[in-house]
matplotlib code that plots the C-alpha trace (Angstrom):
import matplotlib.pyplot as plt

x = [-47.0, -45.9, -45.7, -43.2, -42.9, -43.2, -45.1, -41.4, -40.7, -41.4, -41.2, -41.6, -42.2, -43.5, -42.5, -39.5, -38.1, -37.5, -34.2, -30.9, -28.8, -25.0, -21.7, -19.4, -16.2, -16.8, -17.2, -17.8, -21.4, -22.6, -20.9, -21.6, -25.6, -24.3, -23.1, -26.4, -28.3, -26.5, -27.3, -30.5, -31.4, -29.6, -32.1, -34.9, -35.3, -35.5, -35.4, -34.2, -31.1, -30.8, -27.3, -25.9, -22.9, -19.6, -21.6, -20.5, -23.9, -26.1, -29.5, -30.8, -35.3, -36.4, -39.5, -40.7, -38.8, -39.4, -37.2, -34.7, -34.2, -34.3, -31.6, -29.4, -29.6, -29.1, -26.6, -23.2, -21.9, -18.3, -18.4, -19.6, -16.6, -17.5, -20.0, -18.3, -21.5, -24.8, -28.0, -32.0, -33.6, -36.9, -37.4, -36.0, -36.0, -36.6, -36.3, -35.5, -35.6, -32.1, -33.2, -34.9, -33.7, -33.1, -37.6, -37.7, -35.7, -36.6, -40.5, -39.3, -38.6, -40.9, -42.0, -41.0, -37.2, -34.2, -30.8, -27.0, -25.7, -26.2, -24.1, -24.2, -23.1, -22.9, -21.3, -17.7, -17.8, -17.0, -20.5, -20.3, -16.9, -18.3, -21.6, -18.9, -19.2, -22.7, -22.8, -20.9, -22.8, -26.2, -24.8, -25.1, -28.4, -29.9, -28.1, -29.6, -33.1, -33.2, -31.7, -34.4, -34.2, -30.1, -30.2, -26.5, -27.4, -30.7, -28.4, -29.6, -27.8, -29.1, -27.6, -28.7, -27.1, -26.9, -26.8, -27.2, -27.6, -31.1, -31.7, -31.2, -31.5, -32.5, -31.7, -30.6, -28.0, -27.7, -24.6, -23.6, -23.5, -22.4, -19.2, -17.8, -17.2, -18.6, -18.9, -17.6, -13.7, -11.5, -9.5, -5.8, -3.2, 0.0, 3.1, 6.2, 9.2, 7.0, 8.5, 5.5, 1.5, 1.2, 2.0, -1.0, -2.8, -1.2, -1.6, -5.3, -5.7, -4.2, -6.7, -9.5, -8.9, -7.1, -8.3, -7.9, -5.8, -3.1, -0.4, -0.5, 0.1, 2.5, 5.3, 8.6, 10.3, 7.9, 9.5, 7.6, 7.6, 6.7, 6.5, 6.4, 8.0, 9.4, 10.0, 9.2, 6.2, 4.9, 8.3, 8.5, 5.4, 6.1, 9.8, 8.0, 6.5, 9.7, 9.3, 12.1, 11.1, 12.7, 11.6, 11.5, 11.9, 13.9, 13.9, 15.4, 14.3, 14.5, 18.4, 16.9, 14.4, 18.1, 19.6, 17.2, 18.5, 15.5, 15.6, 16.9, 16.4, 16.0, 16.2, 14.0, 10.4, 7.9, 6.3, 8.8, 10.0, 10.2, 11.0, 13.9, 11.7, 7.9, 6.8, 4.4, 3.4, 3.2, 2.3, 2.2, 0.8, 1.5, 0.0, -0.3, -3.3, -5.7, -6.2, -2.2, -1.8, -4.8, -2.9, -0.1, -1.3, -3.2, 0.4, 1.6, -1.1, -1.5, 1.6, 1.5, 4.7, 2.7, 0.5, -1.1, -1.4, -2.1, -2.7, -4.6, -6.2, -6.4, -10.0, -10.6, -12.5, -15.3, -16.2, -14.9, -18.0, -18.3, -14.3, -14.3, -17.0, -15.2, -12.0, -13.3, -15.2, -11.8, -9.7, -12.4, -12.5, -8.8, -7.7, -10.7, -11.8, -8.2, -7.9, -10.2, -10.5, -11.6, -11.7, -12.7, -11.7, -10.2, -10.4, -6.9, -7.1, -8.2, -9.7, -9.1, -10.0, -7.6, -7.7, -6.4, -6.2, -5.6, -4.2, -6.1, -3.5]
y = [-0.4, 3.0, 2.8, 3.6, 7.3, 7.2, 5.3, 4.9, 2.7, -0.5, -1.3, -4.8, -5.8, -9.1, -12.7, -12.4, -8.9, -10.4, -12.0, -12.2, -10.9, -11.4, -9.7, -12.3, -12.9, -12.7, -16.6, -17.8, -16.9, -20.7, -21.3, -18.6, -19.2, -22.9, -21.5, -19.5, -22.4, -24.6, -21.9, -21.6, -25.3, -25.4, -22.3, -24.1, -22.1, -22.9, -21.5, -21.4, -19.5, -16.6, -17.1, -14.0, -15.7, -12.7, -10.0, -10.5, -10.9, -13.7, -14.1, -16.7, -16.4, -17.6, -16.5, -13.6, -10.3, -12.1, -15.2, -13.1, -10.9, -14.0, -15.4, -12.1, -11.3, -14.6, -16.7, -15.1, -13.2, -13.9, -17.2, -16.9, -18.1, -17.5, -14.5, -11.1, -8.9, -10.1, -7.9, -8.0, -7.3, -5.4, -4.3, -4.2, -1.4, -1.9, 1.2, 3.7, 6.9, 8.5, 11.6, 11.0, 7.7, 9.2, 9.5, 5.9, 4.7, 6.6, 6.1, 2.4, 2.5, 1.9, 4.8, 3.4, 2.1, 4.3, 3.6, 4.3, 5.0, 4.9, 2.5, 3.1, 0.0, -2.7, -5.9, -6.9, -8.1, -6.3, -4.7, -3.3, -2.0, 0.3, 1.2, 2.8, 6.3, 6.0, 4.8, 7.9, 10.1, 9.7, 9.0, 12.8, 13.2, 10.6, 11.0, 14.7, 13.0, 10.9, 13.1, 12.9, 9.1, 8.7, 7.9, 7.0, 4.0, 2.9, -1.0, -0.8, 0.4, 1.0, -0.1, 0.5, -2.3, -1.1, -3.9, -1.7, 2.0, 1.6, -1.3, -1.3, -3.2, -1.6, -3.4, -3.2, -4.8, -5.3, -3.2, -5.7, -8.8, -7.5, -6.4, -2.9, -2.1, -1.6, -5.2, -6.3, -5.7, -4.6, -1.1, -2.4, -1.3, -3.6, -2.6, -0.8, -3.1, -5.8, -9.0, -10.2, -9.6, -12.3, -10.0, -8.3, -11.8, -12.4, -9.0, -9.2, -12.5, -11.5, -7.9, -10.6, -13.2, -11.2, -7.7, -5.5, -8.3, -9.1, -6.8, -8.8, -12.0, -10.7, -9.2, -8.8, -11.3, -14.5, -17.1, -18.4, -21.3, -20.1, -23.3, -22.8, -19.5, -18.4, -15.9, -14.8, -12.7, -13.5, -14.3, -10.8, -9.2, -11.3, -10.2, -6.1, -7.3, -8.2, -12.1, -14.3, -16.3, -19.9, -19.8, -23.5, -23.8, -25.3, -22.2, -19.1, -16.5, -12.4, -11.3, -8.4, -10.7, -12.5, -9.3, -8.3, -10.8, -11.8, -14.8, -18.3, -19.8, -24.1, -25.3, -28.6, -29.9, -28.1, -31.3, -33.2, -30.1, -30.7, -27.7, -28.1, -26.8, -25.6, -21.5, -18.9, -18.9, -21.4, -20.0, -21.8, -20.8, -23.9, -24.4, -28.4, -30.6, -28.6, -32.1, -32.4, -29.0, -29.6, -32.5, -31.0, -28.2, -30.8, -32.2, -29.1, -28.3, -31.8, -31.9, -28.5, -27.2, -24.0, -21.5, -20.3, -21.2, -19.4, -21.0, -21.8, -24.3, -24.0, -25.4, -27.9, -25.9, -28.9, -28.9, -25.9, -25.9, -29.6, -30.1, -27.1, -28.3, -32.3, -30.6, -28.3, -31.3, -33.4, -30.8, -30.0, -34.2, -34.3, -31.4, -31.7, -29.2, -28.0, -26.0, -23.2, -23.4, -20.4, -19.7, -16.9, -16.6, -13.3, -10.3, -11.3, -15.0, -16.4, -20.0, -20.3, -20.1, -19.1, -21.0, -19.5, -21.7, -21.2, -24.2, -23.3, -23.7]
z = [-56.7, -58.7, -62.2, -64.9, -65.4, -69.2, -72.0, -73.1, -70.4, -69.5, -65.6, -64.9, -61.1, -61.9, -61.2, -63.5, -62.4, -58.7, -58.2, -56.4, -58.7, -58.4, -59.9, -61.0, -62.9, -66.8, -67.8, -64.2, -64.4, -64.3, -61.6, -59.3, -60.3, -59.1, -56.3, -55.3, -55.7, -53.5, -50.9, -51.7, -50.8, -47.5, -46.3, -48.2, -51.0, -54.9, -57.8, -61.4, -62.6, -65.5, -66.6, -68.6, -70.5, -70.6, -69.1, -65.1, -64.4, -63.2, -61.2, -59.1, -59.8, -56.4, -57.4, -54.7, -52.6, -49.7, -50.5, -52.1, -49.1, -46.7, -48.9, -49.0, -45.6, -43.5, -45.6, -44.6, -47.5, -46.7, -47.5, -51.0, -53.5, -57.0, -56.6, -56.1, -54.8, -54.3, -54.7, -54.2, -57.4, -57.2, -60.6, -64.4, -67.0, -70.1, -72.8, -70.6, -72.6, -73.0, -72.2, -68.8, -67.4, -63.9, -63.4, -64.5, -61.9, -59.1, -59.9, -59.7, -56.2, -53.6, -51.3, -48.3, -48.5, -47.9, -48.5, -47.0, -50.2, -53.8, -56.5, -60.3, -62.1, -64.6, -64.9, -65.5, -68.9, -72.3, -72.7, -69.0, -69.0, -72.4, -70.2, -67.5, -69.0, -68.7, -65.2, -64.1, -65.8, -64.7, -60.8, -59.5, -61.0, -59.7, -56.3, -56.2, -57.3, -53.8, -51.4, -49.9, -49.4, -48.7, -45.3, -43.5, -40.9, -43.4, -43.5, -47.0, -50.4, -53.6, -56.6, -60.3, -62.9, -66.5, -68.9, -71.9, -72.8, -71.9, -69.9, -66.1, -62.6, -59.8, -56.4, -53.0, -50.7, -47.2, -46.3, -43.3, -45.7, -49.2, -50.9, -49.6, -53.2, -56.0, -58.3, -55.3, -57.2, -54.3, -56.1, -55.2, -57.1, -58.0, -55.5, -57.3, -58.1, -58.3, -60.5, -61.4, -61.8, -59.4, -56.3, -56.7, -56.4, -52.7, -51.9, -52.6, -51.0, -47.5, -48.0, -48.3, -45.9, -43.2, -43.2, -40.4, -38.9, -41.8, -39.9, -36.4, -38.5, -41.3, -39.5, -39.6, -37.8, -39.0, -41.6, -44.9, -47.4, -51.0, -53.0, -56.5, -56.1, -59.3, -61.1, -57.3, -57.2, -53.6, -52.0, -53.0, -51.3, -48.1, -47.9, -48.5, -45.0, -43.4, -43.0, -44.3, -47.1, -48.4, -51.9, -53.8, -56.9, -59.5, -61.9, -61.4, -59.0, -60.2, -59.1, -57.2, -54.9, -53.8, -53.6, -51.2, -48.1, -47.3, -49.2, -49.4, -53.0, -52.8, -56.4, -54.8, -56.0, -54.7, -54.0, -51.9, -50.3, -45.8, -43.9, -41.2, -38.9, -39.0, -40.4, -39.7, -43.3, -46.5, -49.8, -52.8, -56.5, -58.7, -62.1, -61.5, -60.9, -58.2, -56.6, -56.5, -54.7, -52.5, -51.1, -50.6, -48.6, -46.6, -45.7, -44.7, -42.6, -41.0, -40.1, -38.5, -40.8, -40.7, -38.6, -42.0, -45.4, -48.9, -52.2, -55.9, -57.1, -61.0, -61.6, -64.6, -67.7, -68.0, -64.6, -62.5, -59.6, -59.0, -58.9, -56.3, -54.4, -54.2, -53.4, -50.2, -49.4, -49.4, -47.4, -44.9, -44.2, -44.1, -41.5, -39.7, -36.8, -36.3, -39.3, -40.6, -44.1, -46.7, -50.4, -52.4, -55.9, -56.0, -58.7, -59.8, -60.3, -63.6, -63.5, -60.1, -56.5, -54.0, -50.4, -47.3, -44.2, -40.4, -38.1, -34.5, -31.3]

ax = plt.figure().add_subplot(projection="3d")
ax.plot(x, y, z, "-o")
ax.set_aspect("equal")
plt.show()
């Protein structure tokens, strides 16, 4: 194994410098090491978890590369909820010299990987978002430093973590079964005209869970349900898409989302709302009781008054993983085989996870 390139640095490659470590939303960083474990046990691995409270950071120690890499490349990355990107740690730098921290971190590579492409980053919380200047300054430099070893088709990328001025991850991720960006925060900007933030919550949710496919299945010509649809940020985004959209609500909608046409404002409960006759689409973004809403999308979906659904559960402060975990549990017995049921919690949701489900013909 090479060593550090300076008396200034410490490079540790032992036991605790191996992990999978995972960006993460700011505060969520239990949970997503939660998450990681729970994984870890179904492919017979265990471990211990580092939890880095605020910084967007978290690692699961499974205790060798091996395991690490086992975990990262055969668990399906797109079903992770709570963890953003996932990475294989190889080593950690510690007092990297200000003046030369580019050596350090290619000396801490071993010889023999290459990589797609190279990643510059830190985490999401306050102390990362500061580092960000740094990040982009030392990215060139080192890029020129392994030109060498930037291979396009490798399957492998290389990302360097900055927790502090002169502290640093360096780590890999499988390209195939990792985020394609960088903290794994999708760069989507919030549509004009918008009449709320909460567009760009939909409009990230339908990037997420229907990719390449979201224009065969959000057309114009299809009909939604947005339950809980005031002020009217997703009716909005859906009528921008040309499907008609009864919006229920008992508050007020924005004037221009009824000027539009495309919308039919019910001042009914959310809750007790029946559609005349069954929709493409059912969105609903209510700040109730997640098992409440969870129940209430079951309805819909049992009762096949929708192709598709898209909604939040708000998770309980005192116990966000677990109540997740009991409510996927509790859908996924409900509907059954006939529906297929994702959730990802999303860069614009706050103490939430959003759920997208599919009812199968």
């Amino acid at each position: 194994m090479p060593g550090a390139s300076s008396r200034s640095t410490c490079w540790n490659r032992a036991h605790d410098a191996v992990s999978v470590l995972a960006h993460v939303r700011p505060s969520f960083e239990r949970e997503a090491g939660q998450e990681l474990q729970a994984l870890a046990r179904v492919h017979n691995l265990f471990g211990h978890l580092r939890v880095m409270e605020g910084s967007g950071l978290c690692e699961l120690v499974l205790g060798d590369e091996d395991a690490d890499r086992q975990l990262v490349t055969s668990a399906p990355f797109v079903d992770l909820v709570f963890v953003r990107q996932w990475l294989v740690s190889i080593a950690q730098l510690r007092a990297l010299a200000p003046g030369d921290r580019v050596s350090a971190i290619v000396a801490a590579l071993p010889k023999q990987l290459v990589f797609d492409d190279l990643w510059v980053e830190s985490g999401d919380g306050d102390e990362g978002r500061r580092l960000g200047r740094l990040c982009r300054s030392i990215t060139e430099p080192l890029r020129n430093a392994l030109a060498d070893r930037l291979v396009v088709g490798s399957g492998l990328r290389l990302h360097v973590v900055f927790t502090s001025g002169d502290s640093a991850y360096v780590a890999y991720a499988p390209v195939e079964n990792s985020s394609a960006w960088p903290k794994g925060i999708p760069r989507l900007r919030l549509p004009r005209g918008a009449p709320s933030r909460a567009s760009a919550k939909l409009e990230e949710g339908i990037f997420w869970f229907l990719g390449s496919s979201a224009e065969g299945e959000l057309r114009a010509g299809m009909s939604a349900v947005d339950l809980g649809a005031a002020p009217g940020g997703w009716s909005w985004s859906l009528t921008r898409r040309g499907l008609d959209v009864v919006a229920v609500d008992k508050a007020a909608l924005a004037p221009e989302l009824l000027a539009s046409g495309f919308v039919e404002h019910v001042e009914r409960d959310a809750f007790t709302f029946k559609p005349a006759k069954a929709v493409d689409w059912c969105v609903c973004d209510i700040a109730d009781k997640p098992a409440r809403v969870a129940d209430l999308m079951c309805k819909w979906l049992e009762n096949r008054w929708c192709r598709w659904a898209l909604f939040n559960l708000k998770l309980p402060m005192s116990s966000r993983y677990e109540s997740f975990v009991e409510l996927r549990e509790r859908m996924t017995s409900r509907l059954g085989e006939h529906v297929v049921l994702r959730f990802k919690q999303l860069y614009h949701d706050r103490a939430e996870v959003t759920g997208c489900a599919q009812v199968l013909t």
